[in-house]
C-alpha positions as a Python dict, from the first residue, in 0.01 Angstrom:
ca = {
    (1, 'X'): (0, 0, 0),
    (2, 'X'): (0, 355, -115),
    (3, 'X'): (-286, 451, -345),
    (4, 'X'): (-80, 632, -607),
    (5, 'X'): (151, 342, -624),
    (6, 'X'): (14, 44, -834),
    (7, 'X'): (81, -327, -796),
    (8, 'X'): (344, -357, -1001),
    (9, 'X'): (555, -115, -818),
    (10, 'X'): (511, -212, -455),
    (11, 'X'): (623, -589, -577),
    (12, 'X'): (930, -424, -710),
    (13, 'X'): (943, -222, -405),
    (14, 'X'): (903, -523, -194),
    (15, 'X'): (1179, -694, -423),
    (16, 'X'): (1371, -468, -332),
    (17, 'X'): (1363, -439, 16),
    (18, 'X'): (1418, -848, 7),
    (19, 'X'): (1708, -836, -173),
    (20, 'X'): (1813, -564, 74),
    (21, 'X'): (1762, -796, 329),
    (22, 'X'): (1952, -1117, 166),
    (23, 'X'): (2253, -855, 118),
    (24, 'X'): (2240, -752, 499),
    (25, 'X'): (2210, -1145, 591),
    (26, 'X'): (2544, -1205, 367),
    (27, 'X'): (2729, -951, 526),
    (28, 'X'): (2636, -1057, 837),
    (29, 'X'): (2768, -1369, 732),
    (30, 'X'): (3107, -1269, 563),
    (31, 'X'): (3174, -1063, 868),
    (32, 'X'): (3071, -1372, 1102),
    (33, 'X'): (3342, -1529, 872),
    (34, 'X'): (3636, -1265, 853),
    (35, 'X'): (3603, -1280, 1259),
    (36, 'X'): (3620, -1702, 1275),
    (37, 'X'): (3876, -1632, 1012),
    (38, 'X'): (4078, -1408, 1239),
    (39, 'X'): (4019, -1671, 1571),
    (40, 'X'): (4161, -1906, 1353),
    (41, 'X'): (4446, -1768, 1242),
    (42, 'X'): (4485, -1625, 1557),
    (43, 'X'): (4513, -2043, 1649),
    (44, 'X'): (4737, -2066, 1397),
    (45, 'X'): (4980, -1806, 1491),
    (46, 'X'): (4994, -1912, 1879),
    (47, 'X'): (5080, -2328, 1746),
    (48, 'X'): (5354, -2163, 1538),
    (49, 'X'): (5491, -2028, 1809),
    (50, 'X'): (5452, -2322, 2036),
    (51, 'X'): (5622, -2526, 1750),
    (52, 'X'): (5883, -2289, 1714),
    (53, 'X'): (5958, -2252, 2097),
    (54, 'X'): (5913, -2651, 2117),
    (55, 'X'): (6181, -2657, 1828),
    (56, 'X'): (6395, -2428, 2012),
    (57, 'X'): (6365, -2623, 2338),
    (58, 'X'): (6418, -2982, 2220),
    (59, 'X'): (6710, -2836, 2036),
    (60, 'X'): (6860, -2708, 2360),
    (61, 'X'): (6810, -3006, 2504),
    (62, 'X'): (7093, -3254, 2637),
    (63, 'X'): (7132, -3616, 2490),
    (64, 'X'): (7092, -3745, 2871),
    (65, 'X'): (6730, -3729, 2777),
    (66, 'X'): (6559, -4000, 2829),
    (67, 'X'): (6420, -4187, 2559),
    (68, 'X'): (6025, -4228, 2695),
    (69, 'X'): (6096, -3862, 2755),
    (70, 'X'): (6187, -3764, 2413),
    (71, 'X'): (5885, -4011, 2293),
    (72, 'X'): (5645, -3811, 2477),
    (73, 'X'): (5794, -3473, 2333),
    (74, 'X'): (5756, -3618, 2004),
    (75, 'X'): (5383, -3753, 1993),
    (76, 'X'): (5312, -3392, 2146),
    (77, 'X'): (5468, -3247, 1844),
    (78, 'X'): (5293, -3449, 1593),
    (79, 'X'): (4996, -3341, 1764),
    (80, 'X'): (5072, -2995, 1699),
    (81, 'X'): (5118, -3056, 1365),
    (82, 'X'): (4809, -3183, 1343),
    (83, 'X'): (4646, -2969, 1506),
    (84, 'X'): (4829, -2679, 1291),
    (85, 'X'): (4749, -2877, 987),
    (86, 'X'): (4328, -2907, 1082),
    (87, 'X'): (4397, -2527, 1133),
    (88, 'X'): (4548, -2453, 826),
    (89, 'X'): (4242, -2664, 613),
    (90, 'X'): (3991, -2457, 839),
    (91, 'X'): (4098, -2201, 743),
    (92, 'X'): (4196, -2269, 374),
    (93, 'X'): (3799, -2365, 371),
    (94, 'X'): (3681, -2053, 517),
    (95, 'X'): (3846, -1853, 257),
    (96, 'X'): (3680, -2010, 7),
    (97, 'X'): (3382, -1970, 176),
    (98, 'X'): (3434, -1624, 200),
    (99, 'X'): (3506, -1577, -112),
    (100, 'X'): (3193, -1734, -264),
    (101, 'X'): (3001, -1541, -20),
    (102, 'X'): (3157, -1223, -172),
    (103, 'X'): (3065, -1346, -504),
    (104, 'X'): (2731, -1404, -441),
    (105, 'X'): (2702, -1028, -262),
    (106, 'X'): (2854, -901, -573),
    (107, 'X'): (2557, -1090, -806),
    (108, 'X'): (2298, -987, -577),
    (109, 'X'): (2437, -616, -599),
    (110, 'X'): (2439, -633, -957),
    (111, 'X'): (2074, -781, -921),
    (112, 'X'): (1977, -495, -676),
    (113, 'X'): (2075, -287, -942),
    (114, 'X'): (1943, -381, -1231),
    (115, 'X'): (1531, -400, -1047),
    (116, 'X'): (1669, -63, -955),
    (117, 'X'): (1704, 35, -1298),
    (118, 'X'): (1380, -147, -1420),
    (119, 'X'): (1179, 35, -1103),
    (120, 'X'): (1300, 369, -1198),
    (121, 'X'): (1230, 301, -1640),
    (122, 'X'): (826, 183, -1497),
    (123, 'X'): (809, 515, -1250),
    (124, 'X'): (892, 696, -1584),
    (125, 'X'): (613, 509, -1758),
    (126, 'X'): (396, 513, -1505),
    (127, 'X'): (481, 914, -1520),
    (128, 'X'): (437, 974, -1835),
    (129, 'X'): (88, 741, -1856),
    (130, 'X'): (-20, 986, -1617),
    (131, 'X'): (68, 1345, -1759),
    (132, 'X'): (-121, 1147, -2051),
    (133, 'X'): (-459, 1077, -1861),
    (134, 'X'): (-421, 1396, -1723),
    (135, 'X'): (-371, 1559, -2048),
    (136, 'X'): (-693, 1373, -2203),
    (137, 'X'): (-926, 1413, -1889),
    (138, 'X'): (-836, 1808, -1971),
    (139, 'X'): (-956, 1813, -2336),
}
């Protein structure tokens, strides 16, 4: 603790550097999210082209297909689906994840602020108690 500090002000201080700390930890965690965010849609873009390709294939293909053939083609397209549609909720989720993380970095910001602004109004008090003292240990 520094001498010329009191209490009060290192708690703020120390307030401070927490909430400083929870704001690193969230944006640590909304990055950690933008980059599953990418990976996923990513996924996503790599299944819509396998679906589109599949698409373009089973349209291309000739009716002398057989039919446990054309089963099997099918069931793997469902599962693509599937898989596109677990993709698309992922990511649907993580985006509102994201974007209650971002609210919650905004609120802390405005919190950061507003001890910032209380921290500074005491180090004027604290500054003007002092010329005071000063002024009556003089007289």
């Amino acid at each position: 603790r520094n001498p010329k500090r009191g209490s009060m002000e290192d708690d703020v201080l120390d307030d401070l550097l927490e909430a400083k700390m929870r704001l690193k930890a969230k944006d640590a965690t909304i990055k950690h999210l933008l980059e599953e965010n990418q990976a996923q849609s990513d996924e996503i873009s790599r299944l819509n082209e396998l679906i589109a390709s599949r698409a373009l294939a089973q349209r291309g293909k000739e009716i002398k297909v057989a039919a446990l053939a054309e089963r099997k083609k099918d069931q793997d397209f469902e599962h693509l689906q599937q898989a596109f549609g677990r993709q698309t909720s992922l990511l649907f989720e993580s985006e509102k994840q994201q974007d209650a993380l971002k609210r919650q970095l905004v609120t802390l910001k405005k919190d950061l602020d507003e001890k910032t602004k209380q921290l500074r109004s005491q180090q004027r008090q604290i500054t003007a108690i002092r010329k005071q003292q000063q002024q009556q240990q003089q007289q």
